[in-house]
C-alpha positions as CSV (number, residue, x, y, z in Angstrom):
1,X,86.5,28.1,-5.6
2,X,83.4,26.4,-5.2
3,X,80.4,27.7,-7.3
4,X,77.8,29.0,-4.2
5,X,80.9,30.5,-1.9
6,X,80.1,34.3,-4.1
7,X,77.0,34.3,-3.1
8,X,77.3,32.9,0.3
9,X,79.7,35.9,0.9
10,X,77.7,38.1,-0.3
11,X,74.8,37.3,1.6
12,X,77.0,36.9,4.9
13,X,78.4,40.9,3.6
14,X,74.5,41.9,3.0
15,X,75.9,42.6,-1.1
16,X,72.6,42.2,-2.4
17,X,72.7,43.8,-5.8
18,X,74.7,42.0,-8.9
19,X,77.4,44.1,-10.3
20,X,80.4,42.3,-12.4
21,X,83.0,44.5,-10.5
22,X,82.1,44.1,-7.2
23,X,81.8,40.2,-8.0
24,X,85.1,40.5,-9.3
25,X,86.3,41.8,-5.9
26,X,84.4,40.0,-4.0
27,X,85.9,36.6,-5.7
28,X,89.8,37.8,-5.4
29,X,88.7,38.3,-1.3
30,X,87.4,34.8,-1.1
31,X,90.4,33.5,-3.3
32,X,92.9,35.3,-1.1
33,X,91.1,34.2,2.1
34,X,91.3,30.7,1.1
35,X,94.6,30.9,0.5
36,X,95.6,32.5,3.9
37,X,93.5,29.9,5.9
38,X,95.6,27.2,4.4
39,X,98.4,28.5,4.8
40,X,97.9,29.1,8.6
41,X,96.3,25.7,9.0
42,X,98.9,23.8,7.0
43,X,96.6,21.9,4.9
44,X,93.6,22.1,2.3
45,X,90.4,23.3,3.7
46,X,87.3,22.1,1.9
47,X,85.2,25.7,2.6
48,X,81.8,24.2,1.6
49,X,81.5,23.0,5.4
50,X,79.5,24.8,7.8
51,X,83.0,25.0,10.7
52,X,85.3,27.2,11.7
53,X,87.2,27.6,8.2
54,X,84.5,28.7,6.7
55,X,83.3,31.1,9.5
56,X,86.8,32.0,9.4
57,X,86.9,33.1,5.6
58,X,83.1,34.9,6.2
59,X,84.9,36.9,8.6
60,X,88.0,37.2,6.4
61,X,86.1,38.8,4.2
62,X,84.3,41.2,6.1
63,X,87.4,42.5,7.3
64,X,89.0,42.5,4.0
65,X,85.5,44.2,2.5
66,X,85.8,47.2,5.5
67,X,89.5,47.5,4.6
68,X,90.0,46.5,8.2
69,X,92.1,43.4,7.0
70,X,95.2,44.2,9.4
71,X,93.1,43.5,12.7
72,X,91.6,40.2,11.4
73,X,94.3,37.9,12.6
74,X,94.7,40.1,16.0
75,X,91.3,39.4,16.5
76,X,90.7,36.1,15.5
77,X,94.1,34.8,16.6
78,X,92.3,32.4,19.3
79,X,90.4,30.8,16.3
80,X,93.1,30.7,13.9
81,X,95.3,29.3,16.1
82,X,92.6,26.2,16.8
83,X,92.1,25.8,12.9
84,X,96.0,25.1,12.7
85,X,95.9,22.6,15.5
86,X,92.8,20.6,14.4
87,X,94.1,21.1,11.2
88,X,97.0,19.3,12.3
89,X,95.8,16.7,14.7
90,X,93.4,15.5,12.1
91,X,96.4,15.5,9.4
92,X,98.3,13.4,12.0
93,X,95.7,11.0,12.9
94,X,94.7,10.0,9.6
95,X,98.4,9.4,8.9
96,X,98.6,7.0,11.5
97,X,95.2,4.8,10.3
C-alpha cells in the first residue's frame, strides 16, 4: 500500500485525530478496497493517481467506514463498470504495441 494512501483517506473521511486502532482499520479498508478494484477491473491499479481508481477506493472507503459497504457497487456500478473497460482497453492496446 503506498505510504501517503492512510492519510489521504483519512483526510478524504475527515479522521483527523491519530489513534493506532482506527489506523489499523482504516488500512484493512484501503487494503480490501484495493483489492476489490482490481479484481473488477481485471488488472493492477497504481492508486497513487489522481483518476477514477483512486476516487473509486476514496469512495470505497467511505462506504465501507459508514458500514454502508452493500450499496457501494449499486451506486457506483456506472463507474466501476468504466474502470473495467479502460482497464481493459488499455491492457489490450499496450498488448498490441
Amino acid at each position: 500500500m503506498p505510504e501517503d494512501l492512510l492519510n489521504d483517506v483519512k483526510n478524504y473521511l475527515h479522521i483527523t485525530w491519530q489513534d493506532e486502532a482506527t489506523d489499523k482499520n482504516i488500512t484493512g479498508i484501503i487494503k480490501r478496497g484495493m483489492t476489490r478494484l482490481q479484481t473488477i477491473a481485471g488488472v493492477s491499479i497504481d492508486f497513487t493517481q489522481e483518476d477514477l481508481a483512486r476516487s473509486l477506493l476514496f469512495d470505497y472507503c467511505r462506504y465501507a467506514n459508514s458500514h454502508a459497504l452493500e450499496m457501494f457497487e449499486k451506486n457506483f456500478s456506472a463507474e466501476l463498470l468504466s474502470l473495467h473497460i479502460n482497464s481493459q482497453v488499455n491492457t489490450e492496446s499496450e498488448a498490441t504495441q
